[in-house]
C-alpha positions as CSV (number, residue, x, y, z in Angstrom):
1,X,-169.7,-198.6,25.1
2,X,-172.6,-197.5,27.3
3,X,-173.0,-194.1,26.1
4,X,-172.3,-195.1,22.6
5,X,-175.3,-198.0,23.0
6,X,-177.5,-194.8,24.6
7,X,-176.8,-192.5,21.6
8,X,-178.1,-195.2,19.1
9,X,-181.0,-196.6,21.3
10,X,-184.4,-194.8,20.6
11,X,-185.8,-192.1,22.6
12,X,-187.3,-194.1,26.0
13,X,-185.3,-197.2,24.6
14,X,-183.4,-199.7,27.0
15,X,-179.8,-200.2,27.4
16,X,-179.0,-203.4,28.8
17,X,-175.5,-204.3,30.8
18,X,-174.7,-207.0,32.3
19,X,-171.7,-208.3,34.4
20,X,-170.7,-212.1,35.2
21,X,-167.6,-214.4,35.7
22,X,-167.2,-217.7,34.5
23,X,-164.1,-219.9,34.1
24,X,-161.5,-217.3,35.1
25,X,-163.1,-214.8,32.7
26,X,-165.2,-211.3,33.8
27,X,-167.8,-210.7,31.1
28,X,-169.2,-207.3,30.3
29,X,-172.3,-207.4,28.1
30,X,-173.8,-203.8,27.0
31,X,-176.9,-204.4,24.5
32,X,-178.8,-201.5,23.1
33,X,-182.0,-201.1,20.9
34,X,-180.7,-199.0,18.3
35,X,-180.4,-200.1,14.6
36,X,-178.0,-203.0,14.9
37,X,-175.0,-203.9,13.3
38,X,-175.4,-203.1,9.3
39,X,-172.3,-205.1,7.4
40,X,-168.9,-206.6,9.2
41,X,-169.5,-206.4,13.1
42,X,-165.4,-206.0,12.7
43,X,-165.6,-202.9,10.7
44,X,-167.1,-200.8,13.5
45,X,-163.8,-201.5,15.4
46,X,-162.1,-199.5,12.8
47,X,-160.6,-196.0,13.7
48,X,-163.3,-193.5,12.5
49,X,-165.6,-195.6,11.5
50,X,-169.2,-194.3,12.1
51,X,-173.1,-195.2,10.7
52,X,-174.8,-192.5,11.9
53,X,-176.7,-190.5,10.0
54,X,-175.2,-188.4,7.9
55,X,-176.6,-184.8,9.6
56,X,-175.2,-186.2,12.5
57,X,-172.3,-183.7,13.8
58,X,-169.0,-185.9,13.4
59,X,-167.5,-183.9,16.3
60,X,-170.0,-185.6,18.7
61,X,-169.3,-189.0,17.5
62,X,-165.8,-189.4,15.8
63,X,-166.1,-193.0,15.2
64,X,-163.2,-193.7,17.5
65,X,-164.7,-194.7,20.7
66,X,-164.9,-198.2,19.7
67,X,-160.9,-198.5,18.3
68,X,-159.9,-197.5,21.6
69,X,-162.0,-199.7,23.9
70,X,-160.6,-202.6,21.9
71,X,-156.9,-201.3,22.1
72,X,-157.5,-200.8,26.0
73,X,-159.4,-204.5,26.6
74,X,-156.3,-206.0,24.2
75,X,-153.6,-203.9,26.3
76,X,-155.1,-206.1,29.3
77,X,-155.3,-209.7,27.5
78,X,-159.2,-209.6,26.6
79,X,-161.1,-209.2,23.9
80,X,-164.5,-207.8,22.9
81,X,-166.8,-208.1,19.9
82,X,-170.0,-207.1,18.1
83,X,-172.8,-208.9,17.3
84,X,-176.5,-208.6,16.5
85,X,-178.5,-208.3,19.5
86,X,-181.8,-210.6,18.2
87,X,-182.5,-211.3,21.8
88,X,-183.8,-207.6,21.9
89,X,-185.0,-207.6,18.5
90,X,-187.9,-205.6,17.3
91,X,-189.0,-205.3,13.5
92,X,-187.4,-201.8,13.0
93,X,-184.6,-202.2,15.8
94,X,-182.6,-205.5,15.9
95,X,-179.7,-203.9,18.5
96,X,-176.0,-204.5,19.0
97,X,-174.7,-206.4,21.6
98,X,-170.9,-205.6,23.0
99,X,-169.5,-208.1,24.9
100,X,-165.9,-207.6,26.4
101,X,-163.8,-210.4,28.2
102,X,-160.9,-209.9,30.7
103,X,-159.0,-212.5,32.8
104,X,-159.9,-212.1,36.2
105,X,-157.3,-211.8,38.5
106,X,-156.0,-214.4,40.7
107,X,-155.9,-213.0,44.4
C-alpha cells in the first residue's frame, strides 16, 4: 500500500501512514496525494485493475497489489477499504486513503 500511495503521489508529494488501536482493533491508515479514487473505491480491489496512465509500463504496476493485500488482511479476519482522501485534498489532487483493520491479539 505504501509504495503504491508513493507511485501515485506527485513528485515532492506526501505520503501519510498512520498506526492506532482502538477497541480491540489495529488500524493502518496510508493516505497519499495522488489523483484519488476515480469511480467504485471497490473496483481497485479487483485483480488487475489499474488507472494509470496508459504509457505507463503494465509490468511495473500489474494492478494486483491491491487484490492481494485484501486477500492477505481477510486471511487474518480484517478488512481494508478505499476512500477519497478530502482531508488531503488539493484542487487537482484529492488523494486516496487505505485504511486496513486487524484484531489485535489478546496476550
Amino acid at each position: 500500500m505504501i509504495d503504491n500511495a508513493i507511485s501515485f503521489s506527485p513528485k515532492g508529494g506526501e505520503v501519510k501512514v498512520d498506526l492506532s488501536s482502538q477497541s480491540g482493533e489495529i488500524l493502518l491508515s496510508v493516505a497519499d496525494q495522488g489523483q484519488g479514487i476515480k469511480g467504485s473505491p471497490e473496483d481497485i480491489f479487483r485483480r488487475f485493475y489499474t488507472d494509470r496512465p496508459e504509457s505507463e509500463s503494465f509490468g511495473n504496476h500489474s494492478g494486483l497489489g491491491l487484490s492481494i493485500s485484501r486477500q492477505i488482511v481477510e486471511a487474518h479476519g480484517g478488512t481494508i477499504f478505499a476512500s477519497n482522501n478530502n482531508s488531503r485534498a488539493s484542487a487537482n489532487n484529492p488523494g486516496a486513503k487505505f485504511t486496513v483493520s486487524l484484531p489485535a491479539a489478546k496476550l
